[in-house]
TORLUM-518973 format. One line per 8 residues: number of its first residue (from 1); their letters; for each residue x, z, y of C-alpha. Coordinates in Angstrom, 1 decimal, always signed. Last residue first. Example, Ala and Ser with C-alpha at 12.3 -4.5 7.8 and 13.67 -1.06 7.14 Angstrom:
2 = sa = +13.7:+7.1:-1.1 ~ +12.3:+7.8:-4.5
END
This chain:
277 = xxxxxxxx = -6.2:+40.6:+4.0 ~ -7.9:+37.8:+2.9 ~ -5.0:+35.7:+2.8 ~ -5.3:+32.1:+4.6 ~ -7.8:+29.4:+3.6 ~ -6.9:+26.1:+4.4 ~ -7.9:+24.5:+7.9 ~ -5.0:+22.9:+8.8
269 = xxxxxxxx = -4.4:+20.8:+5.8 ~ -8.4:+19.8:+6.3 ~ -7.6:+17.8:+9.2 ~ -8.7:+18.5:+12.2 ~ -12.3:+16.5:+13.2 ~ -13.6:+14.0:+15.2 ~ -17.4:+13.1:+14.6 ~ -18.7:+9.7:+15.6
261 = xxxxxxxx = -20.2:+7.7:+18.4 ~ -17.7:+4.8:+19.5 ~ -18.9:+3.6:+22.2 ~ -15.2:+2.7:+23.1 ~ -14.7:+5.2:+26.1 ~ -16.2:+8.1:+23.4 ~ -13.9:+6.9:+20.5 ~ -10.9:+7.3:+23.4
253 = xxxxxxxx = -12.4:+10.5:+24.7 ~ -12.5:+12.3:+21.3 ~ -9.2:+11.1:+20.5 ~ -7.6:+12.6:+23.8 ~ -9.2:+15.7:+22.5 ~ -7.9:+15.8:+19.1 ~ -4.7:+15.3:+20.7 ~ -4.7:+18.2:+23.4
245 = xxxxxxxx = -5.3:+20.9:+20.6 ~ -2.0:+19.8:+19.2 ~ -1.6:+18.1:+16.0 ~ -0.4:+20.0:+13.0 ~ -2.4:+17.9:+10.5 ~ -3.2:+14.2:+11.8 ~ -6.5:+13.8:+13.5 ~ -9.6:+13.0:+11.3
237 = xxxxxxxx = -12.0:+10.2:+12.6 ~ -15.7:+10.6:+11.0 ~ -17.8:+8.4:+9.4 ~ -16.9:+5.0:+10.4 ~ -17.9:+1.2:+9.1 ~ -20.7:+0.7:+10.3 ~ -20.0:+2.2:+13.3 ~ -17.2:+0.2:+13.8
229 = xxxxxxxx = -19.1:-3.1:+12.6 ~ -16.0:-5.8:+12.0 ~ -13.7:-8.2:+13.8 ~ -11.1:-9.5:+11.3 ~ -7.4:-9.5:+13.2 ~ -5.3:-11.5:+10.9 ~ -1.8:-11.3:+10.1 ~ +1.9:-12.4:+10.4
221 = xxxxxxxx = +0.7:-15.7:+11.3 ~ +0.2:-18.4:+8.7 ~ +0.7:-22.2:+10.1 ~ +4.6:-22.6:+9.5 ~ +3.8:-21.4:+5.7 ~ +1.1:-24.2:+5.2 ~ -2.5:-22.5:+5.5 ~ -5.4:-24.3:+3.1
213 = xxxxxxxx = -5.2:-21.5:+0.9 ~ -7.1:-18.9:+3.3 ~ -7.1:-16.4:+0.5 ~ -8.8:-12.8:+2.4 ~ -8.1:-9.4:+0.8 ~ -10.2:-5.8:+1.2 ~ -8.8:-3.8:-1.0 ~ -8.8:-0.4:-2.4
205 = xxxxxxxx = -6.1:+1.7:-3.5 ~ -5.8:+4.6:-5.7 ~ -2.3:+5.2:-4.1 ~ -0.6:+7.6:-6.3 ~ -0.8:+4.7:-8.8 ~ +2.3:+2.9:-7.1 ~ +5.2:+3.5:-9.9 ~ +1.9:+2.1:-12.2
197 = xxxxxxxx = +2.8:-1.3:-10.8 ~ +0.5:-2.7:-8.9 ~ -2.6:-5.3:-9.7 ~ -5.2:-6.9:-7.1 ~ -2.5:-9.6:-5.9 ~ -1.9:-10.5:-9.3 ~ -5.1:-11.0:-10.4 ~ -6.0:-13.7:-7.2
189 = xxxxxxxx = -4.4:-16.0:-8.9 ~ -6.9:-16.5:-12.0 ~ -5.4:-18.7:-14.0 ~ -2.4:-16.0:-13.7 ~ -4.8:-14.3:-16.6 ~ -3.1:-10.1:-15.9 ~ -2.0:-8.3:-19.1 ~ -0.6:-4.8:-19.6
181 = xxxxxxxx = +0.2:-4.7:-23.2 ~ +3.6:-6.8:-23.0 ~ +4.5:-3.9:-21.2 ~ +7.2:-4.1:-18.4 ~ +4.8:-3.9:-15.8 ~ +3.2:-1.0:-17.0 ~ -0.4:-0.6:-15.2 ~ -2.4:-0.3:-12.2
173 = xxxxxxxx = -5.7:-2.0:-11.1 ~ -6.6:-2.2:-7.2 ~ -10.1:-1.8:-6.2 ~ -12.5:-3.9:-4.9 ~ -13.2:-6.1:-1.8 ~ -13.5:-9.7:-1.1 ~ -13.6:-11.9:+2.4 ~ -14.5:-15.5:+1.4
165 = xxxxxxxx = -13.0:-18.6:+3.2 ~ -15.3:-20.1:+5.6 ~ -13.1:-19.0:+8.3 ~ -13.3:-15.3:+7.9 ~ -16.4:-14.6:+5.3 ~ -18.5:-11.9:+4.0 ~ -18.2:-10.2:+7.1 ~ -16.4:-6.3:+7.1
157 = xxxxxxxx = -18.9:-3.4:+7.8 ~ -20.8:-3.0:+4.8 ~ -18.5:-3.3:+2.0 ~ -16.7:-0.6:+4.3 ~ -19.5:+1.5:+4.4 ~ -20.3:+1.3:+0.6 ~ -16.7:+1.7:-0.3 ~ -16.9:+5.4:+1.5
149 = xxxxxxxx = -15.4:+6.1:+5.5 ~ -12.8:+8.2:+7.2 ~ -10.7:+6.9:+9.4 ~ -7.3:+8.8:+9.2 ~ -5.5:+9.7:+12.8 ~ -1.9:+9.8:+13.8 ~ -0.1:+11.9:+16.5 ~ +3.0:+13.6:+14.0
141 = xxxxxxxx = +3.0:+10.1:+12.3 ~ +0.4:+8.2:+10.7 ~ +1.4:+5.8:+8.1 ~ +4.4:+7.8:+5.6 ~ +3.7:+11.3:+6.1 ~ +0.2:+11.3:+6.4 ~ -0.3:+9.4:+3.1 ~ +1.6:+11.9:+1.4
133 = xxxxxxxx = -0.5:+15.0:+2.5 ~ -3.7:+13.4:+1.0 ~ -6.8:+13.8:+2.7 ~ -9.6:+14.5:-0.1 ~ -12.4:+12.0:-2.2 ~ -9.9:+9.2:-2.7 ~ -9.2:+5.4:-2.7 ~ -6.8:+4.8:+0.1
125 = xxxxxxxx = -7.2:+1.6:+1.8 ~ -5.7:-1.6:+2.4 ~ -6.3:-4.6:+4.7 ~ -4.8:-8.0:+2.6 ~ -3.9:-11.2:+3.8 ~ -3.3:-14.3:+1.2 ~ -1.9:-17.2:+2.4 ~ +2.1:-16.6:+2.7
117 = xxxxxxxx = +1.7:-15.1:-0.8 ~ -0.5:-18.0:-2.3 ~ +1.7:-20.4:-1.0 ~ +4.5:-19.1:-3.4 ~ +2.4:-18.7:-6.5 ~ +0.8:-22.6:-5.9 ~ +4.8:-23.8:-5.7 ~ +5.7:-21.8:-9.2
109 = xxxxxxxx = +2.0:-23.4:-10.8 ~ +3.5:-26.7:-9.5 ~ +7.2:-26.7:-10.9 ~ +5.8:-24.7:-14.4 ~ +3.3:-27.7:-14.8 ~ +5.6:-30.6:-14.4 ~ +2.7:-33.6:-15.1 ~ +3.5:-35.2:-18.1
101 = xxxxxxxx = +0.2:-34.2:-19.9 ~ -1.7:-34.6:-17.1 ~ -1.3:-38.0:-16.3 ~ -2.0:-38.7:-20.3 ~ -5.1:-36.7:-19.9 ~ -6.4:-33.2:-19.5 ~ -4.3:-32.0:-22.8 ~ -1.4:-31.1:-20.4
93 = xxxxxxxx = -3.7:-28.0:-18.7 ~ -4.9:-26.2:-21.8 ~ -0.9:-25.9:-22.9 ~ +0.0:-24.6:-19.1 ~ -2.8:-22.5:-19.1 ~ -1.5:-21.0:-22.6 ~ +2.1:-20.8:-21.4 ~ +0.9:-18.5:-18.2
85 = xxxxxxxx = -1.1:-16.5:-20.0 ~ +1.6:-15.6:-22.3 ~ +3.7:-14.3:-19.5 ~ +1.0:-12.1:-17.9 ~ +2.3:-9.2:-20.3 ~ +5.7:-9.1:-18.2 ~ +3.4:-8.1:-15.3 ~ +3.7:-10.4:-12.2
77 = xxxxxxxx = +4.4:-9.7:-8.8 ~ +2.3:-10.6:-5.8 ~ +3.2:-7.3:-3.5 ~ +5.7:-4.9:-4.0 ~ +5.8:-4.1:+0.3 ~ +3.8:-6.2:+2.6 ~ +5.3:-9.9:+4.1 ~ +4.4:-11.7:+1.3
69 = xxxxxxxx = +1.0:-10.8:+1.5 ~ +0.1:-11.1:+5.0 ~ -1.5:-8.4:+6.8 ~ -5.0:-8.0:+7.4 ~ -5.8:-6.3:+10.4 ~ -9.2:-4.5:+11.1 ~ -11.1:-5.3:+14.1 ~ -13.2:-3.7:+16.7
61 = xxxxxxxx = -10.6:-5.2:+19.1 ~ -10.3:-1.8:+21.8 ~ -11.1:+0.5:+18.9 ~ -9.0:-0.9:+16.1 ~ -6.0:-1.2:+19.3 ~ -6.6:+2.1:+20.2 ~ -6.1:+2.9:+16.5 ~ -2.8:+1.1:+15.8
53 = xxxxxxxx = -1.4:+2.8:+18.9 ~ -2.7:+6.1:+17.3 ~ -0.8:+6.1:+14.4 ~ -2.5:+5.0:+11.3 ~ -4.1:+6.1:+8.2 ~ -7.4:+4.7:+6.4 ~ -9.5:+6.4:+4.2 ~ -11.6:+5.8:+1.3
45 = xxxxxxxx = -14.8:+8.3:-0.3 ~ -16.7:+6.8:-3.0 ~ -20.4:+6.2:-2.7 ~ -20.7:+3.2:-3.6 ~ -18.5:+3.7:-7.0 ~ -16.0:+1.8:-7.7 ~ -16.1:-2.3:-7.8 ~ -13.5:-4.4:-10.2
37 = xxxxxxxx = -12.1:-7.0:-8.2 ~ -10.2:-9.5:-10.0 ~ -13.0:-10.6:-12.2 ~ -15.2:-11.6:-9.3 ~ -18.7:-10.1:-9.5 ~ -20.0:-12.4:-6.3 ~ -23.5:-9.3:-6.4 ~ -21.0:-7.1:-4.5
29 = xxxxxxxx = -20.6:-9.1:-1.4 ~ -24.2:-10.7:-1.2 ~ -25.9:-7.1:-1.3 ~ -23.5:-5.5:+1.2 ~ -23.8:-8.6:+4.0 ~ -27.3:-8.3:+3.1 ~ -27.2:-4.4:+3.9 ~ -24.8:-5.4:+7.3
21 = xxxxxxxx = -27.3:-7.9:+8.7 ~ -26.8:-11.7:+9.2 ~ -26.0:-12.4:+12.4 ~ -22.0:-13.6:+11.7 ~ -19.7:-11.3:+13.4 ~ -17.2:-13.5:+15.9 ~ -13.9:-14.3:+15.0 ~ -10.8:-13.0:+15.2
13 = xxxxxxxx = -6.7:-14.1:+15.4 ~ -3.9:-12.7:+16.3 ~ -1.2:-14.5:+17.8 ~ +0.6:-11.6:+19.9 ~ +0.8:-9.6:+16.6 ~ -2.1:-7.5:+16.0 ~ -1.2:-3.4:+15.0 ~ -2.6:-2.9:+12.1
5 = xxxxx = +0.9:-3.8:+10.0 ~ +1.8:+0.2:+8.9 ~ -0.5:+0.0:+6.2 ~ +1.1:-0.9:+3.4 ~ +0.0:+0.0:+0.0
END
């Protein structure tokens, strides 16, 4: 997981919300049952962690940034199990035809895995019902804040599509890269950016990820800024633990200068019980 990209690069990109409204948006999302994207539970709980640059500029845009695959951290790898499916598709492909059959399959499935990670931009999440410690170290800083929201809210905030190409969410599978047990079907490109290696499960991430295949690699900025539904989308902002009385304040006013009406709370780190005595 990477998160540290929210911040729009001076190309950014967004697009205006499509009218139709955020419970069809839900309905249409979900019911797409793609293979890569297995679905938790509605109602579970997913957080996002940034410094507060990063979340002045998700309040000023009303956008999430999607960074670009090749660009984040372990991403677009695949398992040693995957290996097979890659020699069967090859096998199914060369009986298409004599043209096909001395086509150089490796040479174009190895040029289709390199465009897909300079086309593919994902915004992640952490998959979880309490704050978690870790996460606030490495994205958010001493003056960070966590958006607080559930798969259902985020399923209903983001548009179903950026460019005509699809926006999809799910969760991210982990397993043992080095297995031949662990197996991800390369047919299906899209696998591979959905899968980690267990060294990452800590992360219980969900993803929201966007293939705009048509891109060449001189054409695909760092990112994409995807306007969303803020208060669709947000359930409560949680400053960073340790921060001054002063921050949680200067929060407050910033959601309450955006319109954005939603509780601001202290973390839950600083709000553990002490000795009863």
């Amino acid at each position: 997981m990477d998160q540290r990209d929210h911040y729009p690069p001076p190309d950014w990109t967004t697009v205006l919300l499509p009218t139709t409204p955020p419970h069809v948006w839900a309905l249409q999302r979900l019911s797409q049952n793609h293979e890569a994207f297995p679905q938790p539970e509605p109602s579970s709980p997913v957080w996002r962690y940034m410094d507060l640059p990063r979340f002045l500029s998700f309040l000023s845009t009303r956008s999430l940034y999607f960074g670009r695959a090749d660009l984040l951290e372990q991403e677009g790898y695949f398992p040693k199990g995957s290996e097979a499916t890659f020699r069967a598709f090859i096998e199914k492909a060369r009986k298409g035809g004599p043209e096909a059959a001395a086509k150089d399959w490796e040479s174009a499935l190895k040029e289709s895995y390199e465009r897909n990670r300079w086309s593919v931009f994902m915004s992640c999440w952490f998959g979880n019902a309490r704050e978690s410690k870790q996460m606030w170290k490495n994205y958010s800083g001493p003056f960070g804040v966590a958006i607080r929201s559930t798969y259902e809210r985020l399923n209903a905030s983001l548009p179903l599509g950026w460019r005509s190409q699809a926006v999809l969410l799910g969760k991210v599978s982990y397993g043992d890269y080095f297995s031949l047990d662990y197996v991800k079907d390369v047919s299906n490109h899209l696998n591979i950016f959905m899968s980690k290696p267990l060294e990452y499960e800590d992360e219980r991430e969900v993803r929201a990820v966007i293939n705009d295949w048509r891109l060449t690699k001189e054409q695909a900025a760092p990112g994409l800024a995807v306007r969303i539904l803020p208060h669709t989308l947000v359930e409560a902002v949680v400053t960073a633990p340790g921060s001054p009385g002063w921050f949680m304040d200067s929060v407050s006013a910033a959601c309450r200068a955006f319109r954005l009406d939603v509780p601001v709370e202290v973390s839950a780190l600083d709000r553990l019980p002490e000795m009863p005595f």
